[in-house]
C-alpha positions as CSV (number, residue, x, y, z in Angstrom):
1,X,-38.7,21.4,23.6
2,X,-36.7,19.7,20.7
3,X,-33.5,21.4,21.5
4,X,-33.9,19.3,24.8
5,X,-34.6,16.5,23.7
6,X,-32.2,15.4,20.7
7,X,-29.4,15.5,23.0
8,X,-31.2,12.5,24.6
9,X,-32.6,10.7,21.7
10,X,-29.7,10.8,20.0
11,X,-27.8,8.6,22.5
12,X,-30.2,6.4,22.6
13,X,-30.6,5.5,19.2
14,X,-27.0,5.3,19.1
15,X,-27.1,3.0,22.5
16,X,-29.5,0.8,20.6
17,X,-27.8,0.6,17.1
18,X,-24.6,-0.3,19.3
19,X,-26.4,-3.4,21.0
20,X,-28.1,-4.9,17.8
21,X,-24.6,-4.3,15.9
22,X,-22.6,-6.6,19.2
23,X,-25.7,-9.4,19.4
24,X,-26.6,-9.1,15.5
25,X,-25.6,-12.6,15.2
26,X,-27.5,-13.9,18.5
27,X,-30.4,-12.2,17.9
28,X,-31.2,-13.5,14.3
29,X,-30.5,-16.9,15.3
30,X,-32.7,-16.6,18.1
31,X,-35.5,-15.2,15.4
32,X,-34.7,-17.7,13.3
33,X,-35.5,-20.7,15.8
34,X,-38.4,-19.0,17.1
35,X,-39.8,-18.6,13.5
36,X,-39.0,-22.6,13.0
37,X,-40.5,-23.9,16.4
38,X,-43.8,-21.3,15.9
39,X,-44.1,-22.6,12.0
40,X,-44.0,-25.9,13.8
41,X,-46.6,-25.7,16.4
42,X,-49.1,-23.7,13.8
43,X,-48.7,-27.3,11.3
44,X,-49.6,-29.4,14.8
45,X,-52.3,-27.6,15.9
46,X,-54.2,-26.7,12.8
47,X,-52.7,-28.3,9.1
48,X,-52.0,-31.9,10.9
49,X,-53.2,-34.4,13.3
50,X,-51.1,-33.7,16.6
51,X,-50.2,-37.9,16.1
52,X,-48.5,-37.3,13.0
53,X,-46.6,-34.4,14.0
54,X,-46.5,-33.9,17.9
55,X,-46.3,-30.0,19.2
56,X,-43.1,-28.8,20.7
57,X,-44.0,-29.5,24.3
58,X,-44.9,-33.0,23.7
59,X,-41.7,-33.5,22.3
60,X,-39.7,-31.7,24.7
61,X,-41.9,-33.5,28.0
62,X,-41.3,-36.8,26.0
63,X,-37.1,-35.9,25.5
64,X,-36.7,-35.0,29.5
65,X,-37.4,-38.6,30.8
66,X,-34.9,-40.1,28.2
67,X,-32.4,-37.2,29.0
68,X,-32.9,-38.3,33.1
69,X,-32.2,-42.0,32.0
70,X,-29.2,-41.5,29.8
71,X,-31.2,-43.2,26.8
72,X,-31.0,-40.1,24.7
73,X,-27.0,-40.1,25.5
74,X,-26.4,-43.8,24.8
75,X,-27.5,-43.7,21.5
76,X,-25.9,-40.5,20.5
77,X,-22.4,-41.9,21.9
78,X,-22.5,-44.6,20.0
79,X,-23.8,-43.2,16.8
80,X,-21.5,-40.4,17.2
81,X,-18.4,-42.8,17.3
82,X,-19.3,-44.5,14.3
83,X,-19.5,-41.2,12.3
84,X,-16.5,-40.5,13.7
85,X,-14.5,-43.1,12.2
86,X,-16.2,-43.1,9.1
87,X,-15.8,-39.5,8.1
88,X,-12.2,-39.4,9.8
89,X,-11.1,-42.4,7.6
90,X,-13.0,-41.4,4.4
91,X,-11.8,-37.6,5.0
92,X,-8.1,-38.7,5.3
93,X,-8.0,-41.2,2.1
94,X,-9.7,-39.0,-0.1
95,X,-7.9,-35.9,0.2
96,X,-4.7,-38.5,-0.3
97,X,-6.2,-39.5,-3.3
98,X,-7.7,-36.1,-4.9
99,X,-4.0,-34.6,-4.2
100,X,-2.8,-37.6,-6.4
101,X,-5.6,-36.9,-8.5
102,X,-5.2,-33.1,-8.8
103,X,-0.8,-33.5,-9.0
104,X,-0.4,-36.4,-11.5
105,X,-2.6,-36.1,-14.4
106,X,-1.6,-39.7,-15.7
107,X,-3.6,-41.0,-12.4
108,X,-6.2,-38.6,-12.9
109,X,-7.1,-39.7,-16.6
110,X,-6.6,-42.8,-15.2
111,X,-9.0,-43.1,-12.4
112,X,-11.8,-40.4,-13.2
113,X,-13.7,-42.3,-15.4
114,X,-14.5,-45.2,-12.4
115,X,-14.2,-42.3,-10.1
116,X,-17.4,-40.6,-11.6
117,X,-19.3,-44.3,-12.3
118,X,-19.2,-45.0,-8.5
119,X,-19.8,-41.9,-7.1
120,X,-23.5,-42.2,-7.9
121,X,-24.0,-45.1,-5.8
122,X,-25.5,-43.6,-2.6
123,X,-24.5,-45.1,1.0
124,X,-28.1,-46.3,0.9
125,X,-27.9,-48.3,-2.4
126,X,-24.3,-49.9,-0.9
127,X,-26.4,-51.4,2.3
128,X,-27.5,-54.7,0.5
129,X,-23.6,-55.4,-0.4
130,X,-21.9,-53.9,3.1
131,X,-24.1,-56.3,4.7
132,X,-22.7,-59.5,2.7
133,X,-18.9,-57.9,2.7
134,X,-19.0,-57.2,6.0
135,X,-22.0,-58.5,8.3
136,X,-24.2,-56.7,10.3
137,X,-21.4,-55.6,12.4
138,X,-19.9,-52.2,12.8
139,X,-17.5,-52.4,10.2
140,X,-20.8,-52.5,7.7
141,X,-22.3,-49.3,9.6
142,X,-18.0,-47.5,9.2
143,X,-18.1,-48.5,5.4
144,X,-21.2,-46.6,4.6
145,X,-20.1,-43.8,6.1
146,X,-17.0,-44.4,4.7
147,X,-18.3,-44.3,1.2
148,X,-21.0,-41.1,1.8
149,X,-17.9,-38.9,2.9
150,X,-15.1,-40.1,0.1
151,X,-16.4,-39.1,-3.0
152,X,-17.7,-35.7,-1.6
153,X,-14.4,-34.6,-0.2
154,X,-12.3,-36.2,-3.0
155,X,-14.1,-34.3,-5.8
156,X,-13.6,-31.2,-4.0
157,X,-9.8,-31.6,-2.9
158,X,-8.9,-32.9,-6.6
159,X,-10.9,-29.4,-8.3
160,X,-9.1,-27.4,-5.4
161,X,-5.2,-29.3,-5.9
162,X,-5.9,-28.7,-10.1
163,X,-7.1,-24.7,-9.4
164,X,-3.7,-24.2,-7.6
165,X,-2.5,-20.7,-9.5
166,X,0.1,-21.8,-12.3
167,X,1.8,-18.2,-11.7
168,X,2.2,-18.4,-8.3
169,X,3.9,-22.0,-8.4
170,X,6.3,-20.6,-11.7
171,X,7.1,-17.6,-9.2
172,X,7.8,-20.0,-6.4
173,X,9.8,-22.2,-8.5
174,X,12.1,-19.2,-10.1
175,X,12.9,-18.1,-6.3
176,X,14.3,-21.6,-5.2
177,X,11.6,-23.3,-4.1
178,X,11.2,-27.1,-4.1
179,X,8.5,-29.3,-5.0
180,X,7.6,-29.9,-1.5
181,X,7.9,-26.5,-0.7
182,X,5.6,-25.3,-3.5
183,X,3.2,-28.4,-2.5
184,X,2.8,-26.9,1.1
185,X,3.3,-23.3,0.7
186,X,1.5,-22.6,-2.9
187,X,-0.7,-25.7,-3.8
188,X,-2.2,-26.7,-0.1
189,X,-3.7,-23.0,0.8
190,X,-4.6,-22.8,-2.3
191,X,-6.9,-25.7,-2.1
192,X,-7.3,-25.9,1.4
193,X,-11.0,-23.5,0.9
194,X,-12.4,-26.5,-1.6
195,X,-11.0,-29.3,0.4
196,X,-13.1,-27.7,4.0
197,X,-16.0,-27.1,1.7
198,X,-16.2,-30.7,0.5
199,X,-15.8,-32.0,4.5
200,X,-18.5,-29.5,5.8
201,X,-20.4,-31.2,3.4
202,X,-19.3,-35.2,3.5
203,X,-20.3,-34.3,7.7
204,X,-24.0,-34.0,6.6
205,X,-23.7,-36.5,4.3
206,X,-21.7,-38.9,7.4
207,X,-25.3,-38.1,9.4
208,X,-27.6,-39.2,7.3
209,X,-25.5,-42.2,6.2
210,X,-25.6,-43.8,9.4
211,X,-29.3,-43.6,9.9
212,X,-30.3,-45.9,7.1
213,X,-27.3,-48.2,8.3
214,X,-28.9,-48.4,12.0
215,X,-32.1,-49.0,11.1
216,X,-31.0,-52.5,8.9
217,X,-29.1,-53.4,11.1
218,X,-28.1,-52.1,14.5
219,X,-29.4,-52.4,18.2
220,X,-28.2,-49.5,19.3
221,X,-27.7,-45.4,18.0
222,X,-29.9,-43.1,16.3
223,X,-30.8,-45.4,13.7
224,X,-32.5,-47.8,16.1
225,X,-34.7,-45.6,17.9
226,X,-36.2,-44.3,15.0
227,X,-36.8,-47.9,13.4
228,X,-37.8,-48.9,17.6
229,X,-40.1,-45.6,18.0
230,X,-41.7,-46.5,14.4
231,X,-42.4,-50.0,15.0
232,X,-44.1,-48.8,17.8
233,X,-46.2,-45.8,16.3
234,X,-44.5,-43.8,18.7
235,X,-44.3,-40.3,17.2
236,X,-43.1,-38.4,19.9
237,X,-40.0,-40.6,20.2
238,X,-39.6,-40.0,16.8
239,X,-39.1,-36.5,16.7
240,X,-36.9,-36.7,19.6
241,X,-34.7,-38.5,17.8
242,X,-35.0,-36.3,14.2
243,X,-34.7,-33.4,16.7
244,X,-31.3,-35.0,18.0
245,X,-30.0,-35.5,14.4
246,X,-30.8,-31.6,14.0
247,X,-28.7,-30.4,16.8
248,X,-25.8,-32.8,16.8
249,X,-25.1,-32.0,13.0
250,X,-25.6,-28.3,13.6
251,X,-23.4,-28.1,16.5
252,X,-20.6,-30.3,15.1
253,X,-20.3,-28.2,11.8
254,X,-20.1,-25.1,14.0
255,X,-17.3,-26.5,15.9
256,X,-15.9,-27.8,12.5
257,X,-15.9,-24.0,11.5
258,X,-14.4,-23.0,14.6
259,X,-11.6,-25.4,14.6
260,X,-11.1,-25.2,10.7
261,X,-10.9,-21.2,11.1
262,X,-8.1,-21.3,13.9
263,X,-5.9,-24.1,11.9
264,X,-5.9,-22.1,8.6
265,X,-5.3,-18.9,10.1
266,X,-2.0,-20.1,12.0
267,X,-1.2,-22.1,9.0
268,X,-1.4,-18.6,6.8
269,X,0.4,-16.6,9.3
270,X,3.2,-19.6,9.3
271,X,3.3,-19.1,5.7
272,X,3.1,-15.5,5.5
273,X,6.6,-16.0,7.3
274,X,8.2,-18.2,5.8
C-alpha cells in the first residue's frame, strides 16, 4: 500500500508547493485584506456602535450609488490633479536643490540651518498663511502639497548626492571621465535609491496634505466630502471617502514602484554600457 501511494503524493505535494510558490504574493495579499475587512466588521458589530464605525456592507451599499452617479469619481479627479501638481512641482525643485545641496558644500553649510528650521512646519500648520498668500484658491491647496512633498524628498536626495562613493568618482575621474559624466554615471545611481525612497514617501505625505487643505477651503475633492459627510453625521459617507484615500494611495505607490523599477533598470543597463 505505501509503495503505491508515494508515487502519487509525492506529485501532489510538489503540484501544491509549485502553485503557492507562482501566487505567494496574491495569496497573502488576499489574507491580508481579508484579515483587515474581518478585524473591521468584528470592531462594528461587537467593540463599537455600528454609527461610529459602519460594517463593510454598509459602506460598500452606500459607495455603489456614488460610483453610479460619478460623485465618487468627481472628487477623486479633482483631488487627484491637485496632488499631482503639487508633488510633481515639489518633487522636481527639491531634488534640484538637494543635488546642489549634496555637490556644493558652501550652499549646503549655507542653507541647512533654515533648511532644518522650516522643515518642521507641517502642511497643516502652513494653512493659516497659504490662505492669506494665496486665497482660498487652488494655488493655496498646490502650495501645501508643495511644501508636505519638498522637504521629504530634498533630505533624502541631498544624504543620497553626499553618500555618492568617493572611490568610485576618483576611479572615474583617473579614466577620463568629466564632471558631468561622473554626475550621471557615478553620483545619480548612486543616489537615485534615497532620492525614490524620499518620493514614495513625500506621495503619502502629498495625500494627506490635501485633505486638511479641502476641508478649509474647497468645494470640491476628497477634502470636501469628508468636511460635507461630517457636517452631516453621515458616517457611512465618511468611510467611503477614508476608504478612497486607502486605495488611491495604495495603487498610486504600486504604480510608482512599477514605473520607478522599469526606468532605473534601463538607466543601469545604459550605464553598464557605456
Amino acid at each position: 500500500m505505501t509503495e503505491e501511494t508515494l508515487p502519487i503524493s509525492a506529485p501532489v505535494g510538489a503540484a501544491k508547493s509549485s502553485v503557492w510558490t507562482r501566487h505567494r504574493g496574491a495569496l497573502l495579499f488576499a489574507g491580508s485584506i481579508a484579515i483587515a475587512f474581518a478585524a473591521w466588521q468584528f470592531l462594528s458589530t461587537f467593540v463599537f456602535n455600528p454609527f461610529l464605525i459602519p460594517p463593510p456592507l454598509v459602506v460598500f451599499e452606500t459607495m455603489v450609488p456614488m460610483v453610479k452617479s460619478g460623485e465618487i469619481f468627481r472628487h477623486v479627479a479633482i483631488s487627484m490633479a491637485r496632488v499631482g501638481v503639487g508633488f510633481v512641482t515639489g518633487s522636481v525643485a527639491a531634488v534640484v536643490l538637494g543635488v546642489l545641496l549634496g555637490r556644493i558644500r558652501v550652499i549646503n553649510e549655507l542653507l541647512d540651518p533654515v533648511i532644518e528650521l522650516l522643515r518642521y512646519l507641517s502642511p497643516t500648520a502652513m494653512i493659516p498663511i497659504a490662505v492669506i498668500w494665496f486665497g482660498i484658491g487652488e494655488t493655496s491647496k498646490y502650495f501645501l502639497i508643495f511644501w508636505g512633498t519638498f522637504f521629504i524628498v530634498l533630505i533624502n536626495t541631498t544624504a543620497g548626492v553626499m553618500r555618492a562613493p568617493i572611490i568610485r568618482q576618483r576611479a572615474a575621474e583617473c579614466l577620463g571621465a568629466s564632471e558631468l559624466q561622473i554626475f550621471l554615471l557615478v553620483v545619480i545611481p548612486s543616489a537615485a535609491p534615497y532620492i525614490v525612497t524620499g518620493m514614495r514617501i513625500a506621495m503619502a505625505s502629498s495625500f494627506m496634505s490635501i485633505i486638511p487643505a479641502e476641508i478649509l477651503a474647497a468645494d470640491s475633492g476628497i477634502g470636501f466630502l469628508l468636511q460635507q459627510s461630517s457636517v452631516l453625521l453621515q458616517t457611512n459617507r465618511i468611510f467611503v471617502a477614508l476608504l478612497t484615500i486607502c486605495v488611491l494611495g495604495f495603487v498610486f505607490d504600486r504604480l510608482f514602484r512599477m514605473a520607478v523599477d522599469r526606468m532605473l533598470s534601463r538607466y543601469m543597463s545604459y550605464i553598464a554600457l557605456t
